[in-house]
C-alpha positions as a Markdown table, in Angstrom:
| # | Residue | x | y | z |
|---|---|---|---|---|
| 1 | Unk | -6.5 | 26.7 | -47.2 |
| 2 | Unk | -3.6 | 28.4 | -49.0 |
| 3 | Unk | -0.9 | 25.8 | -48.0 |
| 4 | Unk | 0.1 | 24.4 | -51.3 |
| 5 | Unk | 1.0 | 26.2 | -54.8 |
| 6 | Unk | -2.5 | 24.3 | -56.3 |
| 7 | Unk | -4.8 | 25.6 | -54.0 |
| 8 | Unk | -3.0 | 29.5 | -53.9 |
| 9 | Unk | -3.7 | 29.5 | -57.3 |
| 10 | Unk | -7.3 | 28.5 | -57.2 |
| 11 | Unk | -7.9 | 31.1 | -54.5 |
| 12 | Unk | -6.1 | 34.1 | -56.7 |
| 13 | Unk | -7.8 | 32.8 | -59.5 |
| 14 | Unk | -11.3 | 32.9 | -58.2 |
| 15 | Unk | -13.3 | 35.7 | -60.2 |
| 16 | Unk | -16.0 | 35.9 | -57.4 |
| 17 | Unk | -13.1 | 37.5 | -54.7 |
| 18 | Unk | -12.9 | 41.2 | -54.9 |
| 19 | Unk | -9.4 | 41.3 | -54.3 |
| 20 | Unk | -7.1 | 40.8 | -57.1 |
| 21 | Unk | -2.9 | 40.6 | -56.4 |
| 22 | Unk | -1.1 | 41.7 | -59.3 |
| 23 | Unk | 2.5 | 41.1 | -59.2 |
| 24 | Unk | 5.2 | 43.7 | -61.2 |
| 25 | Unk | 8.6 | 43.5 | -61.1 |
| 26 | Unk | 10.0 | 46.6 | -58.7 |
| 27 | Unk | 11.9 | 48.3 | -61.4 |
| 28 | Unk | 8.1 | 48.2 | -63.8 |
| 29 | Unk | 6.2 | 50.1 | -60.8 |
| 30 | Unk | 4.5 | 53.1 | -61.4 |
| 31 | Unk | 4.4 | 54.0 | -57.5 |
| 32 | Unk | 7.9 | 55.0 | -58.1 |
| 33 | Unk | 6.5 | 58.0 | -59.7 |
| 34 | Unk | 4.0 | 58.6 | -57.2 |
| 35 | Unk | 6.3 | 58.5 | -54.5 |
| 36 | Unk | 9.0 | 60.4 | -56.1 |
| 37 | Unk | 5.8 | 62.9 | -56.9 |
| 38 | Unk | 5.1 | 63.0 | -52.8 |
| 39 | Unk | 8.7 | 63.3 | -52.1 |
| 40 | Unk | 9.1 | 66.5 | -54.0 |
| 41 | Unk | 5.7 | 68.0 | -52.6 |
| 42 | Unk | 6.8 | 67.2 | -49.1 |
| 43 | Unk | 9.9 | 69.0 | -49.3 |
| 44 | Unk | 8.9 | 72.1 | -50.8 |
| 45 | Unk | 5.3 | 72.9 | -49.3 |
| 46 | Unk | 4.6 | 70.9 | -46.4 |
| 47 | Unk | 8.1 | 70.8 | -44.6 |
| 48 | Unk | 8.6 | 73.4 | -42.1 |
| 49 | Unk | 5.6 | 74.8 | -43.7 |
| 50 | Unk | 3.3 | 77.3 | -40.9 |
| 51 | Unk | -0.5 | 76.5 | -42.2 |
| 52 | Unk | -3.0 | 78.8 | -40.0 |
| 53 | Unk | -6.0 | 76.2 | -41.4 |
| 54 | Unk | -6.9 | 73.4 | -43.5 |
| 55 | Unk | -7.7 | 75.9 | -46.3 |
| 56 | Unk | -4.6 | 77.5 | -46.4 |
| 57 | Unk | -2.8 | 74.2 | -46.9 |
| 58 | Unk | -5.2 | 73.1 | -49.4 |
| 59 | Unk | -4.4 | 76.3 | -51.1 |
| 60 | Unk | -0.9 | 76.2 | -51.0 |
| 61 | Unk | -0.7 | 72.8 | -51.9 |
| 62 | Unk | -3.2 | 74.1 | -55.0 |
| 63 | Unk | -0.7 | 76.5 | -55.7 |
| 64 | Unk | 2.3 | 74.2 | -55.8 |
| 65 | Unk | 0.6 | 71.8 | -58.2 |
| 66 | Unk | 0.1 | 74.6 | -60.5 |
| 67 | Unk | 3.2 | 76.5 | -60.7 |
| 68 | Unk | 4.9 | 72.6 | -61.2 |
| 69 | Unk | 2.4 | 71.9 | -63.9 |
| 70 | Unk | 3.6 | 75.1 | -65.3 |
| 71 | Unk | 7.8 | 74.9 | -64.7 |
| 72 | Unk | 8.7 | 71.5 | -63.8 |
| 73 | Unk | 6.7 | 69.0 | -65.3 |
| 74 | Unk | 7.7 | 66.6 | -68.3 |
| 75 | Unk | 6.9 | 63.2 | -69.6 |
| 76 | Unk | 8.2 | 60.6 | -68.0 |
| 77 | Unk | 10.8 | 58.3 | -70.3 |
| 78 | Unk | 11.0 | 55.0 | -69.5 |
| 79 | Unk | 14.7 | 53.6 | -69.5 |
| 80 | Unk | 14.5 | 49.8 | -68.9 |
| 81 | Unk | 16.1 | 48.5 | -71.0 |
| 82 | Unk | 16.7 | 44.6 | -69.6 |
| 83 | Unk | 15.2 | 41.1 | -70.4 |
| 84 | Unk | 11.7 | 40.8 | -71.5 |
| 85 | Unk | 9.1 | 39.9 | -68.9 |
| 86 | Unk | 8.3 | 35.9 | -68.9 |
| 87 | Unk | 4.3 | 35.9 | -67.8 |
């Protein structure tokens, strides 16, 4: 069915599939943000971290999100600064 470029692009094209694929360029990807955002969770709650329930985790993780709300958190500034995308 997908074998040739024609009918790939019929099938991504469809508006009746409930799939959609989306393709971005790696360096345009906001999932960098989100992973860098787990990355820095990770290391400084849940590593090594000693939770007695799922509450207490759930708290401290509460707690994290705050204080870096609070401290730590700034607008993101896009640097990019190569070719414009051809679409």
């Amino acid at each position: 069915m997908l074998k040739s470029v024609p009918t790939r692009k019929a099938f991504l094209t469809d508006a009746s599939h409930r799939i959609r694929f989306v393709y971005l360029p790696k360096h345009t990807s906001w999932l960098n943000q989100v992973e860098i955002w787990f990355s820095v969770r990770t290391r400084r709650v849940l590593k090594r971290g000693d939770f007695r329930s799922k509450a207490e985790l759930r708290n401290r993780l509460l707690e994290f999100i705050a204080s870096f709300s609070r401290t730590m958190a700034k607008p993101c500034k896009w640097t990019y600064a190569g070719r414009p995308l051809n679409v």
